[in-house]
N, C-alpha and C positions, 0 to 999 in steps of 0.2 A: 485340473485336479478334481473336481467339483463337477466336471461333465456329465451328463448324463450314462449311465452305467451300462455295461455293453456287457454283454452275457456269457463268461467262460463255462465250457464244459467238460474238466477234468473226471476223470474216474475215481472217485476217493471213495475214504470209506467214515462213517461214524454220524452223527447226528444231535440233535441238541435234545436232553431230555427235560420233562415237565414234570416235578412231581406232585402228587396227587393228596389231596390232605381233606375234601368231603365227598359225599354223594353224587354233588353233581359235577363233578370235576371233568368227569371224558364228555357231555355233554357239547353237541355243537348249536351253533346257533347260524341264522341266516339274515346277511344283512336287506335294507330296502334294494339294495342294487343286485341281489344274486347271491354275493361274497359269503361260502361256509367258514364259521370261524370259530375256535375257545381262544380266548384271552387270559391269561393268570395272574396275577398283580402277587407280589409278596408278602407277606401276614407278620405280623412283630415277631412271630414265632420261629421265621426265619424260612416260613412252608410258603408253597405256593396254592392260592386258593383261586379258581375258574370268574373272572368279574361277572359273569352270565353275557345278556344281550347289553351292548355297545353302541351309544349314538356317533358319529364319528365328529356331527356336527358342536356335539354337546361335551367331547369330554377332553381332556389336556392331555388328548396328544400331538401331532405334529400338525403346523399348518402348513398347505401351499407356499413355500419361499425360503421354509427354515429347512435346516440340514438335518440328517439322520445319523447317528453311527448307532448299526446293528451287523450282529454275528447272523449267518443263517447255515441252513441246509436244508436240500431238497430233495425227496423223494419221488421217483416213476411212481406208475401203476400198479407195476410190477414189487413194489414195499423198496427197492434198490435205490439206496443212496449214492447220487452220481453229482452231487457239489456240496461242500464244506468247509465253508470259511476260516474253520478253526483247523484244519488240517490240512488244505489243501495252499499252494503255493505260498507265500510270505505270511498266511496263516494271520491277516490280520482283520480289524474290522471292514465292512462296506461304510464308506464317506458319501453320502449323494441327497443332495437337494430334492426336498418333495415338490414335485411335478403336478400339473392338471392331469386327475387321472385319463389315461389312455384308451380304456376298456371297461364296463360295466363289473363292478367285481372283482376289480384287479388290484397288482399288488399296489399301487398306490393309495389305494383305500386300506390296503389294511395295516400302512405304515401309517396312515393318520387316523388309527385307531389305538396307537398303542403309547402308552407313555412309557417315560424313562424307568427300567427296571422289571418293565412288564415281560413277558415270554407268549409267543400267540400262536398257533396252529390253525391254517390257512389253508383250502381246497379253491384251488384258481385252473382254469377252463386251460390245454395246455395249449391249444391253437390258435385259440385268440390271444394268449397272453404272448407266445412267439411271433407272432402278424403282426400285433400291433404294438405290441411294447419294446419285448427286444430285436423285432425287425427280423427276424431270420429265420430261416426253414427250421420246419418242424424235426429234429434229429433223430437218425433212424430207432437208436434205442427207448424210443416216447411212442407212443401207442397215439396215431389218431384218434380223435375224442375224448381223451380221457384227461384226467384230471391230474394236476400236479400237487404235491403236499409240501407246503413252506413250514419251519418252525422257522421262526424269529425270535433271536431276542434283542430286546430293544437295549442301548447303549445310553443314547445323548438325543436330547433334540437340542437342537441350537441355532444362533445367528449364524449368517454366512461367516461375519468377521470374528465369530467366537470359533467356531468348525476350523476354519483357517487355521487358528493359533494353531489350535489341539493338532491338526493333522500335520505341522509342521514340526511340533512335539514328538507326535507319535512316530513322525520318519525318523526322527533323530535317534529316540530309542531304540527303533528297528535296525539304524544302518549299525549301533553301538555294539547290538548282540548278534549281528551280524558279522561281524569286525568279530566278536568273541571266538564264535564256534569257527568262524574259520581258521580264527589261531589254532583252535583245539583240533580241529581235522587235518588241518597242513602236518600238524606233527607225528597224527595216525600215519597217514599218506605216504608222510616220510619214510616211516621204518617199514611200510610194504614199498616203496622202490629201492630201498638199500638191499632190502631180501631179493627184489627181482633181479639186480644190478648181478648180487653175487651169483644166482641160480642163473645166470644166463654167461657170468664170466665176461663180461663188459670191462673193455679196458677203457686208461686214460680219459676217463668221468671228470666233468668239470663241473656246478654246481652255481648259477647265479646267486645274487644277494634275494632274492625274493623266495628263491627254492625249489626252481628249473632244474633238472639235472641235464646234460647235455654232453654226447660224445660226436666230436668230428671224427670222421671216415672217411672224409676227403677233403685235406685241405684247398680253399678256392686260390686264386690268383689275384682278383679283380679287389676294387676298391671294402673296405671294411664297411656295411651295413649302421646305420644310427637314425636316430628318432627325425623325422620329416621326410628320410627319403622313401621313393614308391619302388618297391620290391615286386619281384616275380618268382614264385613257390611251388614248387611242385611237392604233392606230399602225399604222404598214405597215412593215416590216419587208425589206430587198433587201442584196443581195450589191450589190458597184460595179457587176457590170456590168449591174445592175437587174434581175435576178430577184427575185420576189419568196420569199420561201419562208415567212412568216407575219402575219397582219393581225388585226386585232379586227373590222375589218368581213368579211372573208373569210372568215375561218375560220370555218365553221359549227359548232361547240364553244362560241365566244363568242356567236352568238346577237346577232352585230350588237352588242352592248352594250359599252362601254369596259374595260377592263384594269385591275381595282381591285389597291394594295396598301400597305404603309408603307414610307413611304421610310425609310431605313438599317436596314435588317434583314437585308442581304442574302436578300432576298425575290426580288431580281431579280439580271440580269448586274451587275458594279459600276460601267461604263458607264452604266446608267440612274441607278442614285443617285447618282452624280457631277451627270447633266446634266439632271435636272429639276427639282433644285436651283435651278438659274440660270433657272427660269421661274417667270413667274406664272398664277395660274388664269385661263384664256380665251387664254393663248401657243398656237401653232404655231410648230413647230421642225423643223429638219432636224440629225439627231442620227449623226454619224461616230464610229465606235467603234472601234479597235484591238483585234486579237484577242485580248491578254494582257487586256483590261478587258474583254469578251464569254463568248465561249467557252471561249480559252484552244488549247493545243495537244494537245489529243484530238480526235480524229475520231470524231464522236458520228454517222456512218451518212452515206451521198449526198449527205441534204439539208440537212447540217453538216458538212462538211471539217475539217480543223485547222487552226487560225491563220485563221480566216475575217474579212475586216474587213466591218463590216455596216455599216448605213444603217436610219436609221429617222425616217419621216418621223412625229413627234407632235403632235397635241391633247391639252393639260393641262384635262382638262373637269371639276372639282372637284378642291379642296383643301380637308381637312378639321381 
């Protein structure tokens, strides 16, 4: 949980803003180690005022060993914001223990520069900080040699055993309001495949307890499907408005061969193990899935949007 933080890079958009309340407020400053940085501490007034220059050694923010919870976003070269904590995937804070820094200047000096409440803008080297901090190539939208721009704002410093609580807290509220909207989208979802169902003239619709809808087109012969046994799927896979975007005969990975796996293991969406359930081995089915029992609401890249309702046209070709 607590590991050290491995570096996603989604496309999002938006940023953290600092606002400005003297003179010297856009003013950067440059630590002993390289590190360009403004810090801003909050003011009884409710504004945020520039701290100037920063000991890291001398001031109360994070030591080597305690945990961090801070929101960020980062800016290319280019001024494009391409990560954001506050918008991009579960949208929640960064949890990660401060580290021996890795690189002259880097971001672990400027997380122990900041105390709880603070907001800080940070110019970090972008070659060195991917080399040696987050271990991985330079990505082609980053500009060799140039510079990355972190806002931060600081959250929590804390014990490991105090970090702990909070983030086991904070999943819990997460999975709760999670649990929420996807009651609230399973119900959008619904009333766009009741309208597909009629516009397409779909007979003898059957509908799981979860919210599957499912039409057999060929009933199987072979034993009825249920949670432990390992199945064999053949499937075509389409958004409503019939694209396809995955298949077992298609997809040259599968090798033309069926989609072997066991049912209830969440081995698959929970869409599938709800509705192959209600087949038997030798069925065809046409399988309607609500996003919240699919994908769910992350944007997994172009050819997975968020909230996607899918279609999946299956062959149950063994039940074992």
């Amino acid at each position: 949980m607590l590991s050290k933080i491995k570096f996603l890079l989604p496309v999002v958009a938006g940023a953290l803003m600092v606002q400005a309340c003297n003179k010297n407020n856009d003013e950067f400053y440059t630590s002993a180690d390289g590190l360009t940085y403004k810090i801003f501490e909050k003011t009884d007034k409710g504004e945020y005022e520039n701290k100037g220059e920063v000991n890291a050694a001398d001031s109360t923010g994070a030591k080597v060993g305690q945990v961090v919870t801070f929101h960020w976003s980062i800016k290319n070269a280019a001024d494009s914001t391409f990560a954001d904590t506050r918008t991009q995937g579960p949208k929640m804070p960064i949890v990660l223990p401060l580290m021996q820094p890795t690189m002259k200047g880097g971001l672990e000096n400027a997380l122990s520069m900041m105390s709880p409440g603070d907001s800080g803008v940070f110019k970090i080297n972008a070659d060195t900080l991917f080399a040696k901090t987050f271990g991985q190539p330079l990505p082609p939208f980053i500009k060799p040699g140039s510079q990355l721009t972190f806002f931060i704002s600081m959250q929590k410093v804390q014990s490991k055993a105090e970090a702990e609580a909070d983030y086991a807290k904070m999943m819990e509220e997460q999975m709760e309001k999670a649990k929420v909207e996807a009651e609230k989208q399973i119900k959008t979802d619904d009333a766009k495949l009741q309208a597909y169902i009629k516009e397409n003239n779909l007979q003898n619709v059957k509908k799981t307890e979860s919210g599957v809808y499912y039409i057999v087109t060929k009933e199987g012969k072979g034993p009825q499907a249920k949670a432990g046994d390992k199945v064999a799927v053949h499937y075509k896979g389409t958004f409503l408005d019939g694209k396809e975007f995955n298949g077992s005969r298609s997809n040259p990975m599968a090798g033309g061969k069926p989609f072997e796996f066991t049912l209830g293991q969440q081995m698959v969406i929970k869409g599938w193990d709800d509705a192959i359930t209600q087949l038997k081995e030798g069925s065809e089915a046409i399988l309607l899935i609500p996003s919240p029992l699919a994908y769910g609401a992350q944007d997994r890249g172009p050819d997975m949007p968020a909230n996607s309702i899918l279609r999946f046209d299956v062959e149950l070709v063994d039940v074992k």
